[in-house]
N, C-alpha and C positions, 0 to 999 in steps of 0.2 A: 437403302440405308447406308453411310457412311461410319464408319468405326474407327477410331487412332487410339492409343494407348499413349501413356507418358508415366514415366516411370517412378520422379516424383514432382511435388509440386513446384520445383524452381522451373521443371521442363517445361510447364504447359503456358503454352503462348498465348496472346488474346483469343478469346474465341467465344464464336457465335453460336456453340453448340446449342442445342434440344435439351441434352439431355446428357449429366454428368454421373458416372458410375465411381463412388471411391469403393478402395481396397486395401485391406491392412490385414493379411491373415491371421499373421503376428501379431496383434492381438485385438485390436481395436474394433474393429468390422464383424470379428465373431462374437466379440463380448457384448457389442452394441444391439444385434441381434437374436441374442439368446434372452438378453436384458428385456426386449421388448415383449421376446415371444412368453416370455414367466409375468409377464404384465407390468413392466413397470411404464409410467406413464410417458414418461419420454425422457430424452436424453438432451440434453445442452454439450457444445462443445465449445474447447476452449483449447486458445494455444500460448492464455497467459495466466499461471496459476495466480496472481493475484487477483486480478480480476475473477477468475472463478471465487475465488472465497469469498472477495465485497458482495458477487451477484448472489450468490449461494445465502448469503445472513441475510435478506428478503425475503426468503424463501420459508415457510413452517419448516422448524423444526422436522418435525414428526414426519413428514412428507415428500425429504430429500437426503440423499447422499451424495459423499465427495468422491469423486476417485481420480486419483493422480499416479502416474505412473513415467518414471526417468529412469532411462537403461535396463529395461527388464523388471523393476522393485518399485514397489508400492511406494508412496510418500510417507513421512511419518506427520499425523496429525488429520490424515485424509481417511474416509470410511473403508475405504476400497483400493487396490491397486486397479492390474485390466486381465484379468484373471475371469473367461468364460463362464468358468465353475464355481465363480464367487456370486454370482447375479441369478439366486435360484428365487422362487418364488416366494419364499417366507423372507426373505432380504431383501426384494424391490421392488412387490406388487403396490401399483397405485401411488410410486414415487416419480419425482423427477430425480434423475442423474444428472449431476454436473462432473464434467467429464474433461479430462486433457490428458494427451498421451506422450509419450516421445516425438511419434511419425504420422501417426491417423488422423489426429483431431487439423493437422496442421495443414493435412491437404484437405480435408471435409471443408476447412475456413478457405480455403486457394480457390474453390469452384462452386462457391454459396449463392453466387447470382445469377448460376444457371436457373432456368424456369422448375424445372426437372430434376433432384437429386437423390441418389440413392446411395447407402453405404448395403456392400457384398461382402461377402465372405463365400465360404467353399458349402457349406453347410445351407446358403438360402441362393445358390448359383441359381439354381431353377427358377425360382420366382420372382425373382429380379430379370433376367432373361423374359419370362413371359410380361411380365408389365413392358420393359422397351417393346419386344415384338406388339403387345395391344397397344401403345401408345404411336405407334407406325410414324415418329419422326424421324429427319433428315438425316442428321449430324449428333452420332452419341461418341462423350468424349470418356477413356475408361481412363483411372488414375490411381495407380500406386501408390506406397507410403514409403517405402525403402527404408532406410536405416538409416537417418541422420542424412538425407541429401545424396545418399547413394544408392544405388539399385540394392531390389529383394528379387529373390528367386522364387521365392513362396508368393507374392504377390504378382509378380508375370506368369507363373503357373496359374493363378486362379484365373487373370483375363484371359489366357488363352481358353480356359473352359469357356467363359462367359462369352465370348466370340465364337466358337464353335457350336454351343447350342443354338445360338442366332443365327448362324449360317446355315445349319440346320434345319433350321422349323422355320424363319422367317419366309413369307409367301411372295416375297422379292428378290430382287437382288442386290444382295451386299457387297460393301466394297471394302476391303480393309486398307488402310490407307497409310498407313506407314509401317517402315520396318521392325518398329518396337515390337508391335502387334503381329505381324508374321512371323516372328521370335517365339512369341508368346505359345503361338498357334503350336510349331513346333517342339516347343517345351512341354506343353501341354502332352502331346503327343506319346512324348516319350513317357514319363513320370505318370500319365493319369490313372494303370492298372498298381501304383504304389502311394501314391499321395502321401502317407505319411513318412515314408522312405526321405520324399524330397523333403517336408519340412523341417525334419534331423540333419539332412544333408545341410542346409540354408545356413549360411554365416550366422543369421540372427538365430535359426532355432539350436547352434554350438552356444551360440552367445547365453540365452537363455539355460541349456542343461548347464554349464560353468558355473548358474548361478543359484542351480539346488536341482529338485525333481521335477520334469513341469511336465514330466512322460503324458501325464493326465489328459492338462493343457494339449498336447500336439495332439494327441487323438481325437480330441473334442473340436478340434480345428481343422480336423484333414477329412471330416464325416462331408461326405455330397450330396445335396439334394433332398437333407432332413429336416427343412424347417421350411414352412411357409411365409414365410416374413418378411416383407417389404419396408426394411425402414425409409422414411421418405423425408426429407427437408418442409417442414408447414410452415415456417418463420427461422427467419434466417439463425442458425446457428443452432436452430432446433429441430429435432427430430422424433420423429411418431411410426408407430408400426401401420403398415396402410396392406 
């Protein structure tokens, strides 16, 4: 099995990957999966809020929400920012989420025509990890959300988990294939007995406390291997817990 990282979506070159993993610790990737694992029916992404609002008036009332989220803050006019803690089970069982972020939704859209997609977070590393290990393809491509077109630390932290338990447990041999990814590994390395440590350390997680209390938030986001949740791509730009 082959594995390359990119850090965000302008990085990632043509490709014939298997199987694309995105990541947005910060906040998209964890919100998206705790979203799913409280039942809600799926997730749409979007990286043009207008269009999210035309598609979203189609849609029953009663049976979706908006969430829009630019530089840390919720939209004004939207249901939801991208707040983990905001998508509990009496607020999104049995809806669809229409969804845009700053940085997640933008690379979720960058690698939608891979066969194979998954949004991770730190909280569903494991089972994300195990579906690639059972799905025993070639070429898995992992991909950051970074901050506006810049590297995250908080999201090369999580790939370096996500490659490490696959090196791990896969009954092959893998190859990591670029240097982002052996960064990662060794990031990982360091930070993995603090995880929350690092996501306060992380330019965006200053970014976020400058912009109230989100202590909550980083908690909720630095938990490993608490959720069983597979969000998975079924139609393009749509996603289902599998």
């Amino acid at each position: 099995m082959n594995l390359s990282y990119y850090h965000v979506a302008d990085d990632v070159p043509e490709t014939d990957s298997d199987i694309a993993v995105v990541i947005d610790v910060l906040r998209a990737t964890t919100t998206i999966s705790w979203a799913l694992k409280n039942g809600a029916d799926s997730i749409q992404v979007f990286s043009d809020l207008e269009l999210l609002k035309n598609t979203a008036k189609n849609w029953d009332a009663k049976k979706r929400l908006m969430l829009a989220e630019r530089g840390g803050k919720m939209i004004d006019g939207f249901d939801l920012g991208n707040s983990p803690l905001s998508v509990t089970k009496e607020t999104v069982q049995g809806k669809r989420l229409f969804m845009s972020t700053t940085n997640g939704t933008k690379s979720l859209k960058k690698v939608q025509n891979v066969e194979y997609l998954f949004a991770m977070a730190l909280p569903n590393r494991k089972a994300v990890a195990e579906r690639i290990i059972s799905l025993n393809k070639k070429n898995v491509l992992i991909l950051g959300s970074g901050w506006e077109g810049s590297y995250s630390l908080e999201d090369s932290l999580a790939a370096g988990a996500l490659a490490l338990y696959i090196k791990e447990n896969f009954n092959s041999e893998v190859n990591i294939l670029n240097d982002e990814l052996q960064a990662s590994l060794a990031l990982w390395n360091v930070w993995k007995n603090d995880i929350l440590k690092c996501l306060r350390t992380a330019t965006h997680g200053k970014r976020l406390t400058s912009l109230g209390d989100y202590e909550d938030d980083f908690k909720c986001c630095s938990e490993l291997d608490c959720l069983d949740i597979v969000p998975t791509q079924v139609e393009r730009g749509v996603i289902r817990a599998s």
